[in-house]
TIMI-2910 file (N, C-alpha, C, CB; in pm, 1 decimal, decimal comma, always signed):
<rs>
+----------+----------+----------+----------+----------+----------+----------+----------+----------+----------+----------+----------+------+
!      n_x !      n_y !      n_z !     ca_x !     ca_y !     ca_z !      c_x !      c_y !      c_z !     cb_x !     cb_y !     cb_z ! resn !
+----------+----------+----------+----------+----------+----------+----------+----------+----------+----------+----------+----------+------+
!    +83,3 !   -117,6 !     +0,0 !     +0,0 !     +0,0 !     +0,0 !    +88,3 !   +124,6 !     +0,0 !    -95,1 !     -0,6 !   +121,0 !  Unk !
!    +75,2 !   +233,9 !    -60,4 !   +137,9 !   +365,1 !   -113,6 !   +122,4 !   +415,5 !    +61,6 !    +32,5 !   +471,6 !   -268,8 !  Unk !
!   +232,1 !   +479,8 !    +74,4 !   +224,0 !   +618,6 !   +160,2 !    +69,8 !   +690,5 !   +214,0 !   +295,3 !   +733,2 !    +58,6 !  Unk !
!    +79,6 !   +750,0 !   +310,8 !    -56,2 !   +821,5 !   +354,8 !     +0,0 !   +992,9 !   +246,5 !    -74,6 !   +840,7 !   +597,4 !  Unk !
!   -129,3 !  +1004,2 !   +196,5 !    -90,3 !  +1157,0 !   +130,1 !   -143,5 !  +1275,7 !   +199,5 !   -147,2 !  +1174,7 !    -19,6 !  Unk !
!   -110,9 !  +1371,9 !   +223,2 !   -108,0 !  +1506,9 !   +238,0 !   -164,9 !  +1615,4 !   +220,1 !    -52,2 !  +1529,5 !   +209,6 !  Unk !
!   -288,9 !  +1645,9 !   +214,8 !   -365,0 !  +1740,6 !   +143,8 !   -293,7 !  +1913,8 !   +205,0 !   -552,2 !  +1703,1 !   +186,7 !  Unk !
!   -241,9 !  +1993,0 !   +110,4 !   -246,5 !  +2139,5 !   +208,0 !   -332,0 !  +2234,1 !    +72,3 !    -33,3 !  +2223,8 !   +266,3 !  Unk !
!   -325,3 !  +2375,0 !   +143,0 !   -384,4 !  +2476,4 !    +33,5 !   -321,0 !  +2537,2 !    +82,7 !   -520,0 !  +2524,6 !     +3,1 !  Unk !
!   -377,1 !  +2675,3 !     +0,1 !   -324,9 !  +2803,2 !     -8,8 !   -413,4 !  +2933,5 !    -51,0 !   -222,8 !  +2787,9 !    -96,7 !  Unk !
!   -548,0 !  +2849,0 !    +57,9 !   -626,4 !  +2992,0 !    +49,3 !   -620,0 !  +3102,0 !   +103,0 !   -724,5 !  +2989,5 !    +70,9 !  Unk !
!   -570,1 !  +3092,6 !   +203,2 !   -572,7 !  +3227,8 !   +291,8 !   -506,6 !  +3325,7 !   +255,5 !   -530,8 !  +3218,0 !   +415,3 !  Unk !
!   -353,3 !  +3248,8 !   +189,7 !   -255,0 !  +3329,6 !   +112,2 !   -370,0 !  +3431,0 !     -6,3 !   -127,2 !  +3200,8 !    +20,1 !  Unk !
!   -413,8 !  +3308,3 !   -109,1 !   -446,9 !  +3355,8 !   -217,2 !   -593,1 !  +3485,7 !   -176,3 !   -479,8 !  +3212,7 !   -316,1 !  Unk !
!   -658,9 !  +3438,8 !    -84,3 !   -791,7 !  +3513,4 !    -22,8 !   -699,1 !  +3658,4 !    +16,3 !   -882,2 !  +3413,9 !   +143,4 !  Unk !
!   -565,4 !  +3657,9 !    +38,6 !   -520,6 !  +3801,4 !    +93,3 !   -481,1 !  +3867,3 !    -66,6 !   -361,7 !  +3792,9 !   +226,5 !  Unk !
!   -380,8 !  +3783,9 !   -106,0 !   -357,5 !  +3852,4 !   -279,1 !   -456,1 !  +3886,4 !   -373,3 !   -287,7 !  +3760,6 !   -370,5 !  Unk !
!   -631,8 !  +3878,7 !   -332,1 !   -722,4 !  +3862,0 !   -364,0 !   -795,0 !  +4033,8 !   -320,7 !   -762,2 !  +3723,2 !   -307,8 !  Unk !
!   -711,6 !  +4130,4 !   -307,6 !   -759,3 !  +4241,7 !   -191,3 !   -831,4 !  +4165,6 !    -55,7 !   -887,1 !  +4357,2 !   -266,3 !  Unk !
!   -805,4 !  +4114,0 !    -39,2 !   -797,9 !  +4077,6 !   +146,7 !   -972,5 !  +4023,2 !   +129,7 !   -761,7 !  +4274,7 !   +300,8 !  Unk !
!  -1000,8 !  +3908,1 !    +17,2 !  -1110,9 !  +3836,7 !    +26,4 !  -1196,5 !  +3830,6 !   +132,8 !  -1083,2 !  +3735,7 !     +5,8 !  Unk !
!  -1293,4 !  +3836,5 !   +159,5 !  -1326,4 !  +3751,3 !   +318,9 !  -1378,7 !  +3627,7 !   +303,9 !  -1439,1 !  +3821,3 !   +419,8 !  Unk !
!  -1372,3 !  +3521,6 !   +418,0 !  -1381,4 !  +3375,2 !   +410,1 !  -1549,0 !  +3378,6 !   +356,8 !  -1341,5 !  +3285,4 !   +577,6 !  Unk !
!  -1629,0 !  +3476,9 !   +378,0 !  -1788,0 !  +3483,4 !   +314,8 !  -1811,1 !  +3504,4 !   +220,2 !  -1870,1 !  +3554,8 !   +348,6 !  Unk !
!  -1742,9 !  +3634,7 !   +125,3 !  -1693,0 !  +3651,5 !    -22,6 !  -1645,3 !  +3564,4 !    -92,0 !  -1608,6 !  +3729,1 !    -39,2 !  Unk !
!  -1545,5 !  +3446,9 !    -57,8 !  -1514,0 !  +3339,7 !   -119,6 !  -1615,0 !  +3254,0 !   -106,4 !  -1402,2 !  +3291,2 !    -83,1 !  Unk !
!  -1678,2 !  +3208,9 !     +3,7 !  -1771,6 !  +3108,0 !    +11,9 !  -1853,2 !  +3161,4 !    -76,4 !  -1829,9 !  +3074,0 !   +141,4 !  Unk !
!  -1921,4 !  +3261,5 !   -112,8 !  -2023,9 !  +3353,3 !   -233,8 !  -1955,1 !  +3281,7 !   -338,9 !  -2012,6 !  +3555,4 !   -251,7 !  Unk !
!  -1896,1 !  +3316,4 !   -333,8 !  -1834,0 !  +3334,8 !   -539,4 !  -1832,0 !  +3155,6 !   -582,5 !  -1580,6 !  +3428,9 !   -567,8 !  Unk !
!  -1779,3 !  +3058,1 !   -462,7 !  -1723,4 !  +2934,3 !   -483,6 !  -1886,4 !  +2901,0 !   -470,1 !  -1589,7 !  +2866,6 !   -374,4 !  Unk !
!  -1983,3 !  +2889,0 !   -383,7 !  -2106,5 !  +2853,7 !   -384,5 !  -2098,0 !  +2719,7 !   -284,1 !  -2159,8 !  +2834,0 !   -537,1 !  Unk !
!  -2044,1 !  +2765,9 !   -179,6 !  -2044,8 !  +2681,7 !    -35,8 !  -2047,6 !  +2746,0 !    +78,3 !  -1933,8 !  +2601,1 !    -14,1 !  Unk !
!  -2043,0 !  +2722,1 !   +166,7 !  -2048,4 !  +2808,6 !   +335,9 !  -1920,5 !  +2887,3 !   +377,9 !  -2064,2 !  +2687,8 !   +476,1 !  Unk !
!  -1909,6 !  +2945,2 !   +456,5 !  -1848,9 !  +2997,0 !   +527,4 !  -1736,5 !  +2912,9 !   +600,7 !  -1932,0 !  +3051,3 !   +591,8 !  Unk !
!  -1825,7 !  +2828,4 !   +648,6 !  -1758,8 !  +2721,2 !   +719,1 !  -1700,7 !  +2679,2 !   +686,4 !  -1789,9 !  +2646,5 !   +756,8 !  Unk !
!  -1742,5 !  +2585,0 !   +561,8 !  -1689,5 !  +2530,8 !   +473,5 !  -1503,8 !  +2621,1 !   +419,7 !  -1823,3 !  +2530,3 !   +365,7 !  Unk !
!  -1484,7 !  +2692,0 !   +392,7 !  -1379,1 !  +2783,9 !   +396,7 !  -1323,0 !  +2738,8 !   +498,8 !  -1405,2 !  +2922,0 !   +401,6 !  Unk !
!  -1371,1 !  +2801,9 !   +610,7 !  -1285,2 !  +2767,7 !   +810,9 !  -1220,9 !  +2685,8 !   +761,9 !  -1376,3 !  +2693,2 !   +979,3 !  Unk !
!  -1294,0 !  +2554,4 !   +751,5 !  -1229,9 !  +2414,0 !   +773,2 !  -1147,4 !  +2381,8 !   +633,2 !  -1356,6 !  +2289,0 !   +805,7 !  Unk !
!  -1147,5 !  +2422,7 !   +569,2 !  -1046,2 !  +2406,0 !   +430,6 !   -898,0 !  +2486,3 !   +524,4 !  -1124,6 !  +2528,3 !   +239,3 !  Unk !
!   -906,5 !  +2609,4 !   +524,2 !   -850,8 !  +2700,5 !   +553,6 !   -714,1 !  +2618,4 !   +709,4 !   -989,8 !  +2823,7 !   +585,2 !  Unk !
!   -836,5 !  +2552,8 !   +781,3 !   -803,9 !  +2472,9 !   +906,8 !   -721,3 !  +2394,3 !   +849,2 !   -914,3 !  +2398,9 !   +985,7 !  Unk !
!   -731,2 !  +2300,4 !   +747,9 !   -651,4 !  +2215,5 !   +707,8 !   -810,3 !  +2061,1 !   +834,9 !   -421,3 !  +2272,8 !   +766,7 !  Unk !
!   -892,4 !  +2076,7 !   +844,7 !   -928,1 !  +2005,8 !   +880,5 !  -1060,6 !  +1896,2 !   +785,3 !   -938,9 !  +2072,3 !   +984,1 !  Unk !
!  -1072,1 !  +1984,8 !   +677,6 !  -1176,4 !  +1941,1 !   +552,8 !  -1110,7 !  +1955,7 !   +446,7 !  -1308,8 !  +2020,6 !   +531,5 !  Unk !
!  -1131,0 !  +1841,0 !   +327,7 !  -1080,7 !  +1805,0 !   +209,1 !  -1242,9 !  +1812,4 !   +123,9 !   -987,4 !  +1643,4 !   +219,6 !  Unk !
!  -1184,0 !  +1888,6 !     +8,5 !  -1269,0 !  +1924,4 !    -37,4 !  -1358,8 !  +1837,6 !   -195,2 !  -1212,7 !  +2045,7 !    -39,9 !  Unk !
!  -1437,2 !  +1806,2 !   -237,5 !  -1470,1 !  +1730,3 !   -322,0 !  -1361,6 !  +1792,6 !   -465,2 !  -1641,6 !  +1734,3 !   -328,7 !  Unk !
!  -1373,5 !  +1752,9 !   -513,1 !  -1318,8 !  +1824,6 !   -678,1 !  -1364,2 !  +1925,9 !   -699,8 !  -1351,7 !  +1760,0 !   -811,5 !  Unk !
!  -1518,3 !  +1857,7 !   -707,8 !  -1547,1 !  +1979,3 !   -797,1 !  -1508,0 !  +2130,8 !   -740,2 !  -1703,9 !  +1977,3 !   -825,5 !  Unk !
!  -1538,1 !  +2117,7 !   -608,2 !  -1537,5 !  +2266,1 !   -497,6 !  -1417,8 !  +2254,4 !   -515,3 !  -1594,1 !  +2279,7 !   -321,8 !  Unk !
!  -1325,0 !  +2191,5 !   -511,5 !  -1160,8 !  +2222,3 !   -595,3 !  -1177,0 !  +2309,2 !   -690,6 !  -1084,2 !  +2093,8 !   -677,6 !  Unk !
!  -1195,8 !  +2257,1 !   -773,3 !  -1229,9 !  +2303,3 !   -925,1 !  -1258,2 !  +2475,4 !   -964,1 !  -1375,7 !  +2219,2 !   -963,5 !  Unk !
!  -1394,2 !  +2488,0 !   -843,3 !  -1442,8 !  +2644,5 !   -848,6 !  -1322,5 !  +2718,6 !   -736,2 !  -1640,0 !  +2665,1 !   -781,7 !  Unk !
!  -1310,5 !  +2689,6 !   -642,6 !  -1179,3 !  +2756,1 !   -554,2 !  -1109,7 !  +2772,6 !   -694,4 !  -1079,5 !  +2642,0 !   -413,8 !  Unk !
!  -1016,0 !  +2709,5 !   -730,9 !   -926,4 !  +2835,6 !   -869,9 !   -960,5 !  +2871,9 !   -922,4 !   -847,8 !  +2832,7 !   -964,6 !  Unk !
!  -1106,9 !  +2885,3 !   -966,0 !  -1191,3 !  +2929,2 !  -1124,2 !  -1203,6 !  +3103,0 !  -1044,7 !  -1413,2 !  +2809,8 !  -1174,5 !  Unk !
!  -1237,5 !  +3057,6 !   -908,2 !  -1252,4 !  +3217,1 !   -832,7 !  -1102,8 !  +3298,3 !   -861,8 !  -1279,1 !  +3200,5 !   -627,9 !  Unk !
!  -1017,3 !  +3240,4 !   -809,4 !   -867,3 !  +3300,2 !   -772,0 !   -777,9 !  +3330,1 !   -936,0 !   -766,7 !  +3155,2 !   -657,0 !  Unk !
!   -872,9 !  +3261,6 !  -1029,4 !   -827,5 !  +3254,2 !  -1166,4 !   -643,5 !  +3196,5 !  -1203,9 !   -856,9 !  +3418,3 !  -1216,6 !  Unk !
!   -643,0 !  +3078,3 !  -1126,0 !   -516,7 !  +3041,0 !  -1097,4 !   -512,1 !  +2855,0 !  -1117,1 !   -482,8 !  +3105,1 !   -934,7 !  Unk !
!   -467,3 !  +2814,0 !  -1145,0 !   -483,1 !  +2675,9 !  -1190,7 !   -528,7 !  +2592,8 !  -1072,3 !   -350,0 !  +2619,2 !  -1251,7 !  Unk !
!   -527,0 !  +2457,5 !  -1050,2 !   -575,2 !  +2419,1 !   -919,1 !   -427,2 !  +2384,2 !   -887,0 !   -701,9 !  +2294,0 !   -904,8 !  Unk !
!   -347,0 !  +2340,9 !   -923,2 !   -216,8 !  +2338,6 !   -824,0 !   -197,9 !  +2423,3 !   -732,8 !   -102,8 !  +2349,7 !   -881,4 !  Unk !
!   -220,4 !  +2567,5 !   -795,7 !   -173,8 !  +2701,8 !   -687,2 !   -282,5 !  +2719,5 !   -582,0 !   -159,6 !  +2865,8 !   -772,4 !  Unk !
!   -383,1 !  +2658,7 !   -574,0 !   -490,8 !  +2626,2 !   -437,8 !   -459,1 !  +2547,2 !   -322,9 !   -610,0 !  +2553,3 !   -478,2 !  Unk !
!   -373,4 !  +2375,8 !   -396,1 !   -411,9 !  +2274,0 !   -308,1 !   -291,7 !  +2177,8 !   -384,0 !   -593,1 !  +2223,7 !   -309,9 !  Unk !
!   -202,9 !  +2138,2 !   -273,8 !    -88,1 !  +2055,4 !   -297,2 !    -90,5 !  +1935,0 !   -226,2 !    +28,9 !  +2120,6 !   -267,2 !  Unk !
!    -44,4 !  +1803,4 !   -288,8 !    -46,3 !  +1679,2 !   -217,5 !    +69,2 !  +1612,7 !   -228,8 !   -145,7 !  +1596,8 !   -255,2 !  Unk !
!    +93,7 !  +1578,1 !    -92,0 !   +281,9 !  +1514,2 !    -42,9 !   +253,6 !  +1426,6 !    +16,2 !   +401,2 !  +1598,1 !    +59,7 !  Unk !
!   +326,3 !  +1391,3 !    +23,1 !   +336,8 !  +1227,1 !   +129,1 !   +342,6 !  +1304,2 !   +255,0 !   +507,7 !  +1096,3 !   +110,9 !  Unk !
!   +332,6 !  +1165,4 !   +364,5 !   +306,1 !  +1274,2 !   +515,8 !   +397,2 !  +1333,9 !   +524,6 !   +288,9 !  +1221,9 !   +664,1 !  Unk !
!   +496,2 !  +1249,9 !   +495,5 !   +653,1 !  +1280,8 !   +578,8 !   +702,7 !  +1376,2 !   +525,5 !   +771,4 !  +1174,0 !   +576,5 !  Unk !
!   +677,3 !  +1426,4 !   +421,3 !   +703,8 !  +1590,3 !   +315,1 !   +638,1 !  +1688,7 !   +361,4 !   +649,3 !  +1596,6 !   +151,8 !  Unk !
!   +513,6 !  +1694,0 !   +442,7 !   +470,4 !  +1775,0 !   +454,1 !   +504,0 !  +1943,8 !   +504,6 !   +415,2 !  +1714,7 !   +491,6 !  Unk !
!   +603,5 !  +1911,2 !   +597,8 !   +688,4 !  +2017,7 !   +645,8 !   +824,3 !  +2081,6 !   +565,1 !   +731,2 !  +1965,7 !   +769,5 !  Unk !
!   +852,4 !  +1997,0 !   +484,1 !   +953,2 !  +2018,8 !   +370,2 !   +959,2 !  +2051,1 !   +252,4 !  +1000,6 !  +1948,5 !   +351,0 !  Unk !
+----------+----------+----------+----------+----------+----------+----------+----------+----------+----------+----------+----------+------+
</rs>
């Protein structure tokens, strides 16, 4: 069996390079909650594709520059 993988993002970054987004403005535009954001943001929720998909369609940035996947042990590196 492969390695455990890694989910991170890079919304908060991109939500600030964004004129300072708010986590409710993104949830608007992407067409999910608020919350939903928190917990992305938390690193505690993984998100379906598709809501992948619209997160960069908002930020107009490919989906790599949203959401990166490493093995565990990379994660800090």
């Amino acid at each position: 069996m492969g390695k455990k993988l890694v989910i991170t993002n890079n919304i908060r970054k991109l939500r600030f390079f964004a004129n300072e987004m708010t986590q409710h403005e993104l949830a608007e535009k992407a067409g999910t909650s608020r919350q939903t954001i928190v917990a992305l943001e938390a690193g505690k929720y993984t998100p379906s594709l598709e809501l992948a998909f619209r997160l960069a369609d908002v930020f107009g940035v490919p989906i790599g520059e949203v959401f990166e996947c490493k093995p565990e042990n990379e994660q800090n590196g």
